[in-house]
GUFI-298422 format. One record per residue (C-alpha): residue number from 1; residue in three letters; y, x, z. Coordinates in steps of 0.1 Angstrom, whole numbers, plus 2048, in hexadecimal, padded with zeros to 3 digits. Example, Ala and Ser with C-alpha at 12.3 -4.5 7.8 and 13.67 -1.06 7.14 Angstrom:
// residues 2
NODE     n   res     Y     X     Z
NODE     1   ALA   7D3   87B   84E
NODE     2   SER   7F5   889   847
// end
This chain:
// residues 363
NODE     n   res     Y     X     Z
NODE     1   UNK   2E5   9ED   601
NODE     2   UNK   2FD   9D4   608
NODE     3   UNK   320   9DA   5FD
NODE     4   UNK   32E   9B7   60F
NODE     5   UNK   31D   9BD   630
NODE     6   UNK   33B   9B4   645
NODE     7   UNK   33F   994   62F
NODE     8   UNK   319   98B   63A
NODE     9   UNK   31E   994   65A
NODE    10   UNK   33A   97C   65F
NODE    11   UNK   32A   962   64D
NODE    12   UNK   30E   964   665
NODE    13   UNK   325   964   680
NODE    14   UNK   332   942   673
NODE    15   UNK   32C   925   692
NODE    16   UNK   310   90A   67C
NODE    17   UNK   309   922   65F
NODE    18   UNK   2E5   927   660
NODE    19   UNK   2CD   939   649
NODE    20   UNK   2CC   91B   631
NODE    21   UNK   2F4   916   633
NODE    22   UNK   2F8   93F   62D
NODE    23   UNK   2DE   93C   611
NODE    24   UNK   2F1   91D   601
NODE    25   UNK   316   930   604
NODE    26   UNK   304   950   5F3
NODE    27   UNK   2FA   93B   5D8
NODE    28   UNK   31B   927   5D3
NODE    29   UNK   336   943   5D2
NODE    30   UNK   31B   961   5C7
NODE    31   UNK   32D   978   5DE
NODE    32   UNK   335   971   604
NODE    33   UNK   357   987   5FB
NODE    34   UNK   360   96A   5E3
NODE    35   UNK   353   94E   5FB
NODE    36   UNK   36C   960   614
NODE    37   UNK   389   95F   5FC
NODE    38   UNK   382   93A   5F5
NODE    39   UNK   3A0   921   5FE
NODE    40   UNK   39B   90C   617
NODE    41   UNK   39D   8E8   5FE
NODE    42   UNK   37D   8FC   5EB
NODE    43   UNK   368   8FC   60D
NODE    44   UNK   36C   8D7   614
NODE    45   UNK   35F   8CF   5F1
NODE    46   UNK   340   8DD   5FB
NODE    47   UNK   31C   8C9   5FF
NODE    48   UNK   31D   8D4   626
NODE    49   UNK   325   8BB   643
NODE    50   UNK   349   8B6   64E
NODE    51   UNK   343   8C8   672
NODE    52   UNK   32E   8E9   65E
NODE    53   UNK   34F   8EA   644
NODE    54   UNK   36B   8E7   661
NODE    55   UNK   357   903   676
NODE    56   UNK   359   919   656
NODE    57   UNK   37B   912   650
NODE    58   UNK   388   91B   673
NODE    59   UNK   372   936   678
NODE    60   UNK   381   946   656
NODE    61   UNK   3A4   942   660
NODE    62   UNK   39F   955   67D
NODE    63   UNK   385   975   679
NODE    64   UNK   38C   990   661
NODE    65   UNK   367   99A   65B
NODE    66   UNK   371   9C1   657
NODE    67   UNK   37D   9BA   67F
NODE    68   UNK   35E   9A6   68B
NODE    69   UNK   345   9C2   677
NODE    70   UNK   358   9DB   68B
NODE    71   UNK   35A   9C6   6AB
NODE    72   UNK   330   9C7   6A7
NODE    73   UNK   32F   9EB   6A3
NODE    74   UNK   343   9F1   6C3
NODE    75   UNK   328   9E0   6D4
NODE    76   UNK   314   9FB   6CD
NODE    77   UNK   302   9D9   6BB
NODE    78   UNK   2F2   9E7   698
NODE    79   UNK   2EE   9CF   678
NODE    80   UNK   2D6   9C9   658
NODE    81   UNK   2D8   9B4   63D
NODE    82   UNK   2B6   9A6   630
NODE    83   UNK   2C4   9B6   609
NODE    84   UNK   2C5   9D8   61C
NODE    85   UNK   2A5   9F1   61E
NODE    86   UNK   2AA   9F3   643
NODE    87   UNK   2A2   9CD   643
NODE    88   UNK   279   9C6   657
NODE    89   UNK   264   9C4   63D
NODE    90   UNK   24D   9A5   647
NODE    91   UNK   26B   995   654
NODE    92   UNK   27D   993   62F
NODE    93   UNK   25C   983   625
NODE    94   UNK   262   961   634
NODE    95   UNK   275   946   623
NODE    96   UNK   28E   942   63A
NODE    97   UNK   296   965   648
NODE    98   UNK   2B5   96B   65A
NODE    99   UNK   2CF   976   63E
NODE   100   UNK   2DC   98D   65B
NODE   101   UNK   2C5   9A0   679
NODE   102   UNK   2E1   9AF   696
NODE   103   UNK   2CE   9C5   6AA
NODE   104   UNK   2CB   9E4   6C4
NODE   105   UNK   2B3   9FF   6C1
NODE   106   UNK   2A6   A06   6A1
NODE   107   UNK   28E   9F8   688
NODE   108   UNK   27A   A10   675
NODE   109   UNK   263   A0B   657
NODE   110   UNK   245   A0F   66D
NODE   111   UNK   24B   9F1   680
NODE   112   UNK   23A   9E0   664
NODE   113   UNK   21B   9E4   675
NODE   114   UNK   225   9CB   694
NODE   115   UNK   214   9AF   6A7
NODE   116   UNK   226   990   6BC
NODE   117   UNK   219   98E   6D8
NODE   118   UNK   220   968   6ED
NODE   119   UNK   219   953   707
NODE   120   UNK   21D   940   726
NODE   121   UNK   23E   945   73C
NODE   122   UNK   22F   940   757
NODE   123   UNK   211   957   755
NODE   124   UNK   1F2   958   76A
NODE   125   UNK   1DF   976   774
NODE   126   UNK   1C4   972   758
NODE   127   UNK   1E1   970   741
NODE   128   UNK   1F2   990   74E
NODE   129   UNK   1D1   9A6   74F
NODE   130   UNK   1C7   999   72C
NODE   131   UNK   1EE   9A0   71B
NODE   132   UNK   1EC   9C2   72B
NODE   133   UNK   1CA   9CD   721
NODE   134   UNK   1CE   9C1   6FC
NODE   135   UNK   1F3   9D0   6F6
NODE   136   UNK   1E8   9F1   705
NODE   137   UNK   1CD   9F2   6EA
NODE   138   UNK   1E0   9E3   6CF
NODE   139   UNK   1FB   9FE   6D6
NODE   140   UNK   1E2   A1B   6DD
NODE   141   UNK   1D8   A14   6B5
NODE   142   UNK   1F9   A15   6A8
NODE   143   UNK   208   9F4   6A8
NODE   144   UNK   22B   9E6   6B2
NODE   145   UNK   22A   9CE   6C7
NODE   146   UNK   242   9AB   6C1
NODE   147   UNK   251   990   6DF
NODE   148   UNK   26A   97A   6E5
NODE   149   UNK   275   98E   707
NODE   150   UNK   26E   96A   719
NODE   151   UNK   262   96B   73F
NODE   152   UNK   23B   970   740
NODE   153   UNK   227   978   724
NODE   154   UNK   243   986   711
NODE   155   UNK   251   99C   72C
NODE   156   UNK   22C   9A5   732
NODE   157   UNK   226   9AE   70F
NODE   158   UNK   246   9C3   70A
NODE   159   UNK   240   9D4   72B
NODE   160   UNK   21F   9E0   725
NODE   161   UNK   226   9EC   702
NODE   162   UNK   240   A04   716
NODE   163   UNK   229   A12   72B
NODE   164   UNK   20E   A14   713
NODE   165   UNK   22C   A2C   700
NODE   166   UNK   22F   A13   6E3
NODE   167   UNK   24C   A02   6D2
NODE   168   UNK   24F   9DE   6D8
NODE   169   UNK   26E   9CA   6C4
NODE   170   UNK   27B   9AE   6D9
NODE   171   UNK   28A   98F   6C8
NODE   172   UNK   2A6   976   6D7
NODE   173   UNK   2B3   958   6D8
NODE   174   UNK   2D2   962   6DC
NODE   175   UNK   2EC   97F   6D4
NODE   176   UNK   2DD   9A0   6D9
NODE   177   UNK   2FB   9A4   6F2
NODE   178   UNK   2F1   989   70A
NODE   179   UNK   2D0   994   71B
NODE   180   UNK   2BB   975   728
NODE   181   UNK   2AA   96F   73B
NODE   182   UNK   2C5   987   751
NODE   183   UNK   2A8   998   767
NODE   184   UNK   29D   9A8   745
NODE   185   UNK   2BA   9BC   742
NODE   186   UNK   2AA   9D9   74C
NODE   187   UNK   28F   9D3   732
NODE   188   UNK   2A4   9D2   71A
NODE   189   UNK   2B1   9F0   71C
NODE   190   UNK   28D   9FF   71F
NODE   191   UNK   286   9EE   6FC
NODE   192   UNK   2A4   9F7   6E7
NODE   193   UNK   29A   A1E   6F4
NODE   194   UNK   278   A18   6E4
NODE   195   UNK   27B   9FE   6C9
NODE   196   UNK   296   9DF   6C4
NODE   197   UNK   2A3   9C0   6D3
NODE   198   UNK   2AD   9A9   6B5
NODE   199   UNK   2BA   988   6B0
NODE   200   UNK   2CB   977   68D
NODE   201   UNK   2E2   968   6A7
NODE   202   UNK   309   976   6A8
NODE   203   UNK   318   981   6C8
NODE   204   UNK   31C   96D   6E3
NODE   205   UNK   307   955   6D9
NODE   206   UNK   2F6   944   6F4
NODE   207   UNK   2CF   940   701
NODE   208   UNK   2CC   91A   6FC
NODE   209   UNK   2AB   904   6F8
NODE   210   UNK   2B6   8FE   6D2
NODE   211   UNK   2B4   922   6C6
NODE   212   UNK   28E   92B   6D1
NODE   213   UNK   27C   918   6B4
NODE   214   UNK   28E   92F   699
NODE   215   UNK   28D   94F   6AF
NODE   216   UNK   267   948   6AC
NODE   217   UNK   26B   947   68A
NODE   218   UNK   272   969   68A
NODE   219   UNK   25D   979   6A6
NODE   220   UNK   23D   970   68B
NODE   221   UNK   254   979   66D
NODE   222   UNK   255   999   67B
NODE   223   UNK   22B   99C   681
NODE   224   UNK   211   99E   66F
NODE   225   UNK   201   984   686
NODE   226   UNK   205   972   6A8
NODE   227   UNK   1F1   978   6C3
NODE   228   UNK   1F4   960   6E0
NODE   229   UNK   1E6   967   701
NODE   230   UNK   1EA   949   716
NODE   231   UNK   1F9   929   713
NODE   232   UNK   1F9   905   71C
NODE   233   UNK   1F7   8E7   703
NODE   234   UNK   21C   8E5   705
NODE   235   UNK   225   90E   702
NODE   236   UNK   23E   915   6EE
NODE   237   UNK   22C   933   6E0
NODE   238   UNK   216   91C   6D2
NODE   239   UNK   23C   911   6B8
NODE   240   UNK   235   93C   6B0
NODE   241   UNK   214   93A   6A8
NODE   242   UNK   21C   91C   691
NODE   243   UNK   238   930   67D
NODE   244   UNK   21F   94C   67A
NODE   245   UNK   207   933   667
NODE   246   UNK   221   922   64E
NODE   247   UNK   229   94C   643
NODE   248   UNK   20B   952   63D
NODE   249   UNK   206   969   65F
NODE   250   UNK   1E3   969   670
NODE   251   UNK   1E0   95A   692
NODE   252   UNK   1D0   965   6B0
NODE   253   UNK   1C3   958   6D0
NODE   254   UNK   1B4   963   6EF
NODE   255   UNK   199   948   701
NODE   256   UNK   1A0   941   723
NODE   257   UNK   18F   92D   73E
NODE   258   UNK   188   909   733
NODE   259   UNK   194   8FB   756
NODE   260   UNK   1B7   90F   752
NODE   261   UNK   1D2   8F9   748
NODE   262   UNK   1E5   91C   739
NODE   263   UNK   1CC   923   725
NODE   264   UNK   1CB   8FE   715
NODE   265   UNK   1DE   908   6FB
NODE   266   UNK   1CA   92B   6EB
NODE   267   UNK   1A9   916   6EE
NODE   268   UNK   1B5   8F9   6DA
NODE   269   UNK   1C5   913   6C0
NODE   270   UNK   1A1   91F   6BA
NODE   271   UNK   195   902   6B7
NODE   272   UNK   1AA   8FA   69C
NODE   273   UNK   19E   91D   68A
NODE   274   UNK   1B6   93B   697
NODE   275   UNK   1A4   95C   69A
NODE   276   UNK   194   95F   6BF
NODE   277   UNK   19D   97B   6D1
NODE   278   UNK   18D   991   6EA
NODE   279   UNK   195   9B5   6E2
NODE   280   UNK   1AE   9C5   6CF
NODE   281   UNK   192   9CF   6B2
NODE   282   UNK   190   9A8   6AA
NODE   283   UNK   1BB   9AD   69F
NODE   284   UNK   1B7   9D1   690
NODE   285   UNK   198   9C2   676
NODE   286   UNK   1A6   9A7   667
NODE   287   UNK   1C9   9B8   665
NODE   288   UNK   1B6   9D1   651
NODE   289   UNK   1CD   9E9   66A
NODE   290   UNK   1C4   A0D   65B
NODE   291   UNK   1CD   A03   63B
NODE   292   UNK   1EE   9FB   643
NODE   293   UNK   1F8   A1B   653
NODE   294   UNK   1EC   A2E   63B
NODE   295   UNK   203   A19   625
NODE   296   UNK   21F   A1D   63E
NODE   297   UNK   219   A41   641
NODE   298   UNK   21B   A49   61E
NODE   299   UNK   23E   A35   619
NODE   300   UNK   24D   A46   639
NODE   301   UNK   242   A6B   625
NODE   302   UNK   252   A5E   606
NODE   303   UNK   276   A55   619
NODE   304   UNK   272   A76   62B
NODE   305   UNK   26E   A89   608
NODE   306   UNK   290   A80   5FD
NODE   307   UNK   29E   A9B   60C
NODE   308   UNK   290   ABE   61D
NODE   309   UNK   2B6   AC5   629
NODE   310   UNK   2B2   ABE   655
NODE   311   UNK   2CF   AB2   656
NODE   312   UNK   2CD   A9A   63B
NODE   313   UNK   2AD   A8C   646
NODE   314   UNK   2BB   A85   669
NODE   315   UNK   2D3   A71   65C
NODE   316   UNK   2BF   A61   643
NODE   317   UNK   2A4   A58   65C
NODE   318   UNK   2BE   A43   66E
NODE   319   UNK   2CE   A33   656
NODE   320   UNK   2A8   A27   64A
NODE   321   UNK   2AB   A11   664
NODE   322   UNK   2CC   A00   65E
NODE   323   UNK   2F4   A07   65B
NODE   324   UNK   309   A1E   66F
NODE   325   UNK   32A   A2B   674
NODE   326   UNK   331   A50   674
NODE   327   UNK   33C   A53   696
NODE   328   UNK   318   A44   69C
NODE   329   UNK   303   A5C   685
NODE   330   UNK   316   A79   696
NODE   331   UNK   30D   A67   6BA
NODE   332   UNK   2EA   A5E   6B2
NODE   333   UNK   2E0   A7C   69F
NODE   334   UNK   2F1   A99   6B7
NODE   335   UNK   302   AA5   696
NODE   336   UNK   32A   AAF   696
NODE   337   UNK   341   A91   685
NODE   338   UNK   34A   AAA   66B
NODE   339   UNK   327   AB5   664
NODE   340   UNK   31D   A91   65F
NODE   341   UNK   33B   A87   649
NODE   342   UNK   337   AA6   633
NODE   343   UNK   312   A9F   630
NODE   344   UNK   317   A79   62C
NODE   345   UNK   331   A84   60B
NODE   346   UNK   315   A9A   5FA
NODE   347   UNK   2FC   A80   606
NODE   348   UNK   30E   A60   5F3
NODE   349   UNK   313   A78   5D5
NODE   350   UNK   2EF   A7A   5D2
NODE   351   UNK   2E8   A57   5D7
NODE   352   UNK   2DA   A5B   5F8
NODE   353   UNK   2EF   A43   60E
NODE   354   UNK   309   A2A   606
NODE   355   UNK   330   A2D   615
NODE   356   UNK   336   A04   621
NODE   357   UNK   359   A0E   62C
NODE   358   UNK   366   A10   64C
NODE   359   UNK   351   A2C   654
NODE   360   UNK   335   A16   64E
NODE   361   UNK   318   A25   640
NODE   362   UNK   2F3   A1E   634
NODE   363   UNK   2D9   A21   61B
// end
């Protein structure tokens, strides 16, 4: 649990305050609350550059971070903390993981088992038929399947997870309020109906060129491994499958024609020693996939064991996958506001959930 969740929130929200920024301000004042509370002559002493300190400064004077946490749950925009259970649990792995994920949908504990899935934006037909085929079968055997929501391979990849009846988590660079490309609006709203669209990005932050290399970062963090289907010498799917090998991820490729410029890219990563692929069962084996669910399974019993009231376990299951506030749980759950709240008050009694204020509550 995270009792200064709006403090974080803000902090994230912060114009030049990246992860390593964050990290250094958690580590200065202990608390984001005191780092909040901090005068003004205090921040400019710190080892930051002048433009980072003056952002901070201006951006403090004018957001009350109770306001901007509630201003994000108006959005209908949901939040996690990587101290919180709710939190991915590959993603938290990484060195550099996103102090805060914003996100719509849900993220459930079972999305551990998930596979990115990249490639070329502009996709050719072998491409297409070769995504399709191996998402379908990746998804038929239980796993989730990971993009960037990009044109081509990534829309490709989402969309077949869909129709396969899969989840499939969709990662942006930008805020999860700003859609882009536009023409995937519609996909979008497919995705966060069976899985997530997620970004460490505040709101209205903008799709630019800069932000891809570090939403990369955590389209592996959230995998197991990467699998790329097609790409050119220059793809930038190729920048994903290099952040999957510095965590430690397994990388995948899929062969393509040696006279096809868009498949210059997945030849020369096998060539460099990335696991060939031409059927799902290559991915499933060396994930050592059956182990995992079992593993999964067994945790997801265990959370569901905490409590044999139905009511209780509704609201529990949602929480599981990151903070809400009442009028929410009541929404989300079909369950009367006063049902909720009184449950909620026996529920934090028993050390079940956690009452952030505001409303605000998690696990």
């Amino acid at each position: 649990m995270n009792k200064e969740l709006e403090f974080w929130v803000a902090t994230s929200a912060i114009p030049g305050v990246g992860t390593a920024t964050f990290n250094y301000l958690l580590k200065k004042f202990k608390t984001l609350k005191v780092f909040w509370q901090t005068n003004d002559d205090q921040i400019r002493k710190l080892k930051l550059d002048g433009k980072t300190k003056e952002s901070i400064i201006e951006f403090r004077n004018r957001v009350d971070p109770k306001v901007y946490l509630s201003t994000v749950y108006e959005k209908e925009i949901k939040v996690v903390s990587v101290v919180e259970r709710g939190y991915p649990a590959n993603l938290r792995q990484i060195s550099d993981a996103p102090p805060v994920l914003y996100y719509k949908g849900s993220l459930l504990p079972g999305d551990d088992l998930a596979i990115a899935v990249v490639g070329a934006r502009y996709a050719t037909v072998y491409g297409r038929q070769v995504t399709e085929q191996l998402v379908s079968s990746l998804v038929t055997s239980g796993l989730i399947i990971v993009s960037g929501l990009a044109r081509g391979i990534d829309s490709i990849a989402h969309k077949a997870a869909l129709e396969t009846g899969g989840r499939t988590i969709a990662v942006l660079g930008s805020g999860v309020d700003l859609i882009y490309p536009p023409e995937n609006k519609s996909l979008s709203e497919k995705i966060i109906q069976h899985g997530a669209i997620v970004s460490e990005f505040p709101l209205g932050f903008p799709s630019v060129p800069s932000n891809f290399p570090a939403r990369n970062r955590i389209i592996s963090g959230f995998s197991l491994g990467v699998l790329v289907t097609e790409g050119a010498i220059d793809s930038g799917s190729l920048i994903t499958a290099g952040c999957a090998a510095e965590q430690g991820r397994e990388v995948f490729a899929v062969p393509g024609p040696i006279n096809s410029k868009m498949s210059a890219g997945t030849n020369n990563l096998i060539k460099e020693g990335v696991h060939p692929v031409t059927s799902a069962s290559d991915i499933l084996q060396v994930l050592d996939i059956e182990r995992k669910q079992a593993q999964i399974m067994a945790k997801t019993n265990q959370l569901s064991n905490k409590t044999k009231d139905k009511t209780e376990a509704k609201i529990l299951k949602l929480l599981e996958s990151g903070t809400r506030h009442v009028d929410k749980i009541a929404q989300e759950t079909k369950i009367t506001i006063g049902n909720v709240s009184a449950t909620l008050s026996i529920m934090e009694i028993r050390g079940l959930v956690k009452n952030y204020g505001s409303g605000i509550w998690g696990v």
